[in-house]
N, C-alpha and C positions, 0 to 999 in steps of 0.2 A: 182576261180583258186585253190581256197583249197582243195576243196569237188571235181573237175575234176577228174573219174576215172584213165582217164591216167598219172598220175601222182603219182599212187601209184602202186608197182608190187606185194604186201603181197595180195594174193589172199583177205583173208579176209578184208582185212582193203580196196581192193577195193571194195568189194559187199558193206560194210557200205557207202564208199565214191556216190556210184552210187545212194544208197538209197536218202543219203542229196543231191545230186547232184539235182535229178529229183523234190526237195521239192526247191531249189533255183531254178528250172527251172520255175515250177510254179510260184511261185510268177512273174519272169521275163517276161511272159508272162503277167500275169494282169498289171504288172505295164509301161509294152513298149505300151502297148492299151490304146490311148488314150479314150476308153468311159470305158470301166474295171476300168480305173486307175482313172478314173474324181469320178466312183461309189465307190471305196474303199477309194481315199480320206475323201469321205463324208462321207459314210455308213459303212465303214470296213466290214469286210467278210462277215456281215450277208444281206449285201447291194447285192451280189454276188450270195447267196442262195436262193436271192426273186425272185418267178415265174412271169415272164410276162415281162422279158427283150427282151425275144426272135421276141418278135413285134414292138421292139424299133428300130425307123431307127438307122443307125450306123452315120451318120452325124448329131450328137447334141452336144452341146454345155456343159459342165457342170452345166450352170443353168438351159440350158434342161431337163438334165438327173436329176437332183435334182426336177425337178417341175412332171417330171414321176415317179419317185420314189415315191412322196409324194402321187399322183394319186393313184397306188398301192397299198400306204399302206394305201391309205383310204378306198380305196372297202373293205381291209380285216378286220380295222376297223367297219367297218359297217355291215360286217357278222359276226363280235364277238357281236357288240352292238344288236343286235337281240336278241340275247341270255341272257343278262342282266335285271338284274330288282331292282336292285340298292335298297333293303330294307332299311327302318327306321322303328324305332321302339323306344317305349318311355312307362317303364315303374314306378311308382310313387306310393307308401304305405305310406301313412301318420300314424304318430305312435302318441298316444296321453302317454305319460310317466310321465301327471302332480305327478300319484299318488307318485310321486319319493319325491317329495319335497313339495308339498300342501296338506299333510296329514287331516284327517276330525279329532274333536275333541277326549280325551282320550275317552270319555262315549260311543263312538264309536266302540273302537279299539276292543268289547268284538264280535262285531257281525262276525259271519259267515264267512271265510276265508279273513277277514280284517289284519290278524297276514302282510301278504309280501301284495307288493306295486302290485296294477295293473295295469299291461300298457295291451292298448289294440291301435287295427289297428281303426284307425275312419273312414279310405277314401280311393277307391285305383282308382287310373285312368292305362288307359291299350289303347294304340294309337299302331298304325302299318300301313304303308305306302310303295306301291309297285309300281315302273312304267316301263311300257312297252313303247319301241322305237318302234312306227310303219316307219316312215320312217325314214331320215334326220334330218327331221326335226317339225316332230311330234311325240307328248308323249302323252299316255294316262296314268295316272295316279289312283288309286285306292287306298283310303285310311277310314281307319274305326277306331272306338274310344269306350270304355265303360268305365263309371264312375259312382263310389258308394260312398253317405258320409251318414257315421249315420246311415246306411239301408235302404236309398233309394239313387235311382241310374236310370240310363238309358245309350244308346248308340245311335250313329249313324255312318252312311255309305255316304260314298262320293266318285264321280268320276266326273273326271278334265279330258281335250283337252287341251293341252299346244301346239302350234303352233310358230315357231323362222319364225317371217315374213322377217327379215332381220337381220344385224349385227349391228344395231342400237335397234331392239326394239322382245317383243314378245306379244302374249296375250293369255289369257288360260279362258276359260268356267268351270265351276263347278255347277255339280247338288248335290244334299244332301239328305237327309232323315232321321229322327229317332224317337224313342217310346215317346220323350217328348215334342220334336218341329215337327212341321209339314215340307213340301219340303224348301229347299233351293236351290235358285238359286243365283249362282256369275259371274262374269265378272273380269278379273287383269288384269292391261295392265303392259308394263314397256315399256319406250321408254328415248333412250339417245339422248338431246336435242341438248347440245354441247362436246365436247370430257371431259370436265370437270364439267357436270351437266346431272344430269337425272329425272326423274320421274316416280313415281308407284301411280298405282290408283285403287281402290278396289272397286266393286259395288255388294252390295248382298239383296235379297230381301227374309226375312224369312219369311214363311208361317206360323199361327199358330192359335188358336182358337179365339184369341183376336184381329185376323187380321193381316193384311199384316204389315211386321216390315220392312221401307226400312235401307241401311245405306251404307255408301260411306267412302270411309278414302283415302287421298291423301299425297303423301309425297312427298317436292321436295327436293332434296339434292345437294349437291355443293362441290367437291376438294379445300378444300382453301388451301391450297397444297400439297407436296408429301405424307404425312402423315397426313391432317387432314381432316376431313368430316364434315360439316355442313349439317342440317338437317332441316324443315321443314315440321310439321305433324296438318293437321286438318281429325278431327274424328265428323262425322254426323251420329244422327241418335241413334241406342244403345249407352250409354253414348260417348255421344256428347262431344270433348275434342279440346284444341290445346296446341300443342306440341313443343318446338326449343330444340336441343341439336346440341352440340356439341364436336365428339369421334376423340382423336388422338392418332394412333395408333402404335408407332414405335419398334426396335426390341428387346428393354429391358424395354418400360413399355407400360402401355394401360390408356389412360384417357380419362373419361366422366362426362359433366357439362351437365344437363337438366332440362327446367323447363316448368310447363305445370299448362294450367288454362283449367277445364273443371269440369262436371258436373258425379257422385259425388265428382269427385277425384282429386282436388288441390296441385301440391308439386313440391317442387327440391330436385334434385338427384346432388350429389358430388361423383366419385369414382374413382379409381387409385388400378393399380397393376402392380406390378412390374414384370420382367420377366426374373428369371435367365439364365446366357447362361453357361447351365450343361448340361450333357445325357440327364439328367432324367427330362428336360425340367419344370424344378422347378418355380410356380407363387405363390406368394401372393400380398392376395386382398385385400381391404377395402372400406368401402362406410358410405355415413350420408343421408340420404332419410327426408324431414318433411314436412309435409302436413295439411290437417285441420282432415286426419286420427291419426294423432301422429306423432312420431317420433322415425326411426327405424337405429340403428349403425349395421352394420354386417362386418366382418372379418375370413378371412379365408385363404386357400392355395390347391392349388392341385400340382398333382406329374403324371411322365407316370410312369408307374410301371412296364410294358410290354411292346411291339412293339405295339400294337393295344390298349393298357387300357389306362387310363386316372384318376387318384383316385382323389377327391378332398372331403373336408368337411368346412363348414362356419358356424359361430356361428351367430346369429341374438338375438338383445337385443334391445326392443323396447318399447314404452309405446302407448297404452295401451297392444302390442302384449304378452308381459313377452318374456320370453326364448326359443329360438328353436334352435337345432341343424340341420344341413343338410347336409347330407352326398349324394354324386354324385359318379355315375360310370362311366365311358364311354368306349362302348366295341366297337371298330370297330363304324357300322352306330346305335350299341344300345344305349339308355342312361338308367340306373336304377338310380329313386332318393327316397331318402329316407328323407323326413324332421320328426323330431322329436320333437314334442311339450314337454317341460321341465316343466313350470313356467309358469302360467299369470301375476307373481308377478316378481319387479326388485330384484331376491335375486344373492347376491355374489356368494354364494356358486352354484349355478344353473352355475352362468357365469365359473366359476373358473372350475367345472367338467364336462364342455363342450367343455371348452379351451385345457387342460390338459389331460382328457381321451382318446381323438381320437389320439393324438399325440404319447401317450404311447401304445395303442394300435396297431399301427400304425410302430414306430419304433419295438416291436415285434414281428408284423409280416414278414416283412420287413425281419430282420434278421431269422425269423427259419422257416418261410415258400417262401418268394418272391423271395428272391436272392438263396439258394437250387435249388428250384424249376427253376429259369431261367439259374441257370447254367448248369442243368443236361440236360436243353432243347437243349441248347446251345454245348454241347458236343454229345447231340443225334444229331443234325442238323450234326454239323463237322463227326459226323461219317456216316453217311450216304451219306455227298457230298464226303467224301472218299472212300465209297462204289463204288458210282456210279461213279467216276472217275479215278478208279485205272488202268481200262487198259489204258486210255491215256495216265495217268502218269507213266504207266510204259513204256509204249510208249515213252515217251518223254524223262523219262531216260537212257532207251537204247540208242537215236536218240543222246542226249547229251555225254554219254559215250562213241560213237563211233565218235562224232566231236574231242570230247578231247583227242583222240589217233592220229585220221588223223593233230588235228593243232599241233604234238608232234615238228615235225623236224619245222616248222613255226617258235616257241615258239623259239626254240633251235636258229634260226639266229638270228631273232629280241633279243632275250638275249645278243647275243654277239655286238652285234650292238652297245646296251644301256649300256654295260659295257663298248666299247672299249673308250664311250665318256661321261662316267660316269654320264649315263642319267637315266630313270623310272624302275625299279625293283621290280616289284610285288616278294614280298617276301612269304607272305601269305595271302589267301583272303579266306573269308566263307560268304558261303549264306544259310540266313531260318533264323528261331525262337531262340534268342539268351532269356536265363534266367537273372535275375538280382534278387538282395537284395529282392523286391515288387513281387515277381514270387511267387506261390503259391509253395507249397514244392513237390505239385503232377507233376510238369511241368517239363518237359523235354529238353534238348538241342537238337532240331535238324536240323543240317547243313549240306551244303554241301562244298567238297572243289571246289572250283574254281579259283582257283590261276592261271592255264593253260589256261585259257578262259581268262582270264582278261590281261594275260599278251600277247595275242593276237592280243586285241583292241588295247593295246598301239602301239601309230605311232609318231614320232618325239618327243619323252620324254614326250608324252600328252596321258591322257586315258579322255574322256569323253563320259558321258551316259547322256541321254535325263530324261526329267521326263516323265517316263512308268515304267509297270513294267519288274524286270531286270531277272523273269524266262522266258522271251523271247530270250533273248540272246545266242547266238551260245555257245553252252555245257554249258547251264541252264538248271535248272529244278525245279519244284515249290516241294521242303523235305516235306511241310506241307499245306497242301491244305488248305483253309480257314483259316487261322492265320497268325495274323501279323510278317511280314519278314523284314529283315535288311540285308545290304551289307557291310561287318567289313574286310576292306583294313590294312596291312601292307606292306609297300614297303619302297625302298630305292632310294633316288636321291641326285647325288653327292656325295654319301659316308653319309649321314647321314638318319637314320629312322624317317619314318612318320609313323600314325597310322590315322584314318578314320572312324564314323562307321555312314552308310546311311541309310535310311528308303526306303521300298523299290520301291514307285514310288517319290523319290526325285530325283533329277538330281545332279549329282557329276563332280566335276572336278580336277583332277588333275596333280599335284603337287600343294601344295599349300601351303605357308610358316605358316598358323595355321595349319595345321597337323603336323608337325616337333613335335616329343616326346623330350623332356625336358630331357635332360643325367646329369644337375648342380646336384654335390652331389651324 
């Protein structure tokens, strides 16, 4: 009734009205159709956009139309998933740094570039793994490895048949080959036994000069409830092991108790990390490992540092190991690890600038290169979705501009209305990016007014908005594209002020006796 052409005679302010007019007509149409409206419930407009309605009977049901839809978007699933190949990648430089702290004798120190400490690389491993979707429901998989320690080294090459036989199980083929071991052939099954147990079973049979090496490893595992996994591991064949742990997992810490009797390698593992709930998705870790190898303490912590990175480093302090550092990257599906040999020996000083250094280093980078660097990111991104969205948004501001002239006379009765019964009075209202005290000094205030829009909605001394966002709303418009916005209400009810300020998909409601501004004094 607002937007109705006929109802306005200013030449102008009809062509605006006719423009919103035909944009609520729209809508009116999708939403009076019952299969439109069943799809925009569900899917919202981009439910509308997708090709392949046109073959849909018109007599369906909405969990018709929801089981076609998902149809749809699986075939185009499936022609993205062609296209994929899902890399991993795992790269590993062992750093040998004893010379830092296990110095050789003075009578020593006269030889040959002995004056600085020498750290040298002792070992590097290099893994990379690619798979291809040939259909549904098969992968082929292709993945290959090279490894050097000390100056001797070697690689191989591996390809895997990964087959999903059901929703309960799959199993996958692997053949191998490389310069130090002769063929490999594998077998994996996994199959879920009950909705609360499952089982994986490994068979591989290594080829090599001293004969056929078989070995088997089976794990059966069990939910003992929402949060905890019981485990189950015997290992045949290459050291021959058995295994129980038990890892619970919840949303602020991670614990694991396991203990395992096998052949060389006898021990129990104790570990716990905590799990802050920050941005920056902040853990630390610690663990007690002892065995008939020794006994090894390690401690540590990682950080996200980016949308896609992952930084962590862990101290390890061990007898007979001595001191290692390890520093971990995680980029996207790469990981780069860097362990650092310090110490064979338990020295303080080793633990103490293992501890200490990465942390220092760490908080300075942090500060003059990571946060820099993610904010200028972070202002190129905003500027560019500004870029690329300016004509709609100026689109939208016109569209808004010219509702908020057509609701002028609206505004104008419902005013008189809520005055005559000393009811809701949008005094003033602003929408977009409000500054405060924590505001950077670069930041800017940008709002809009919207006092005449708001005072629109109100119907019976009540204004109420949903929780969505509120630059949809009749004469909105989003001031600041990608930054967060706020809805800062002043109004009047009964003759006294209230004040208001909303985020911008919360839901508001007013009047409401805690908005009332405080006049004592």
């Amino acid at each position: 009734m607002l937007y109705h052409p006929d109802k306005h005679r200013d030449p102008e302010l009809k062509s605006q009205a006719e423009r919103l007019f035909n944009l609520v007509h729209q809508a009116y149409e999708v939403l009076s159709d019952p299969q439109t409206r069943a799809i925009y419930d569900i899917y919202g407009k981009r439910g509308l956009e997708m090709e392949g309605w046109e073959v849909v009977e018109r007599r369906r049901t909405p969990a018709e139309i929801r089981e076609e839809f998902e149809r749809l978007q699986r075939e185009r699933e499936e022609r993205v998933l062609q296209q994929r190949t899902n890399p991993k990648g795992t790269i590993s430089v062992g750093i040998d740094a004893t010379d830092l702290f296990d110095r050789y004798e003075e009578e020593y120190e006269d030889a040959s570039g002995s004056g600085f400490p020498q750290i040298e690389i002792n070992k590097m491993h290099i893994s990379q793994s690619i798979e291809a979707p040939l259909t549904a429901t098969d992968t082929a998989i292709l993945s290959g490895s090279l490894s050097t320690q000390n100056g001797n080294g070697g690689g191989s090459i591996n390809f895997a048949l990964r087959r999903v036989t059901s929703a309960k199980g799959w199993g996958e083929l692997e053949f191998g080959a490389g310069d130090l071991q002769g063929p490999l052939f594998g077998l994996k099954l996994f199959r879920n036994l009950t909705p609360r147990c499952f089982v994986t079973t490994n068979c591989a049979l290594q080829f090599s000069s001293r004969g056929i090496r078989p070995g088997l490893t089976t794990v059966l595992a069990r939910n003992l409830d929402k949060n905890t996994v019981g485990y189950l591991q015997w290992r045949w064949g290459i050291q021959s092991a058995m295994n129980t742990s038990i890892v619970r997992d919840t949303n602020t810490s991670h614990f694991t108790v396991a203990l395992q009797l096998g052949i060389p390698h006898s021990f129990a593992l104790v570990s716990y990390q905590h799990k802050f709930q920050d941005d920056d998705q902040t853990r630390v870790k610690g663990s007690l490992k002892a065995g008939f190898f020794g006994t090894v303490v390690e401690y540590g912590a990682e950080r996200k540092i980016s949308r896609h990175s992952v930084l962590g480093a862990a101290v390890s302090v061990g007898v007979p190991q001595g001191v290692s550092l390890k520093v971990k990257l995680n980029r996207a599906s790469q990981t780069y690890f860097f362990p650092i040999h310090l110490t064979d020996q338990l020295l303080p000083s080793a633990v103490f600038y293992a501890t200490v250094g990465p942390l220092v280093v760490y908080f300075a980078l942090h500060r003059l290169v990571i946060k820099p660097y993610l904010r200028a990111q972070k202002e190129k991104e905003l500027e560019k979705q500004r870029e690329s969205t300016a004509t709609d948004i100026l689109q939208k501001k016109q569209e808004a501009e010219a509702a908020v002239r057509l609701m002028q006379e609206s505004v104008r009765r419902i005013i008189e209305a809520e005055e005559s019964r000393m009811g809701l009075i949008i005094v003033n209202a602003w929408y977009g990016k409000f500054v405060n005290d924590k505001s950077r000094k670069s930041e800017k205030v940008k709002v809009i007014d919207v006092t005449v829009p708001l005072q629109c909605l109100v119907k019976d001394s009540k204004l109420i908005l949903t929780e969505a966002s509120k630059a949809g709303l009749p004469g909105f418009y989003d001031p600041c594209v990608g930054e967060e916005k706020s809805l800062k209400v002043l109004y009047q009810f009964r003759g006294v002020l209230h004040q208001v300020m909303a985020l911008d998909n919360e839901a508001l409601r007013i009047p409401k006796q805690s908005h009332r501004i405080d006049t004592d004094g």
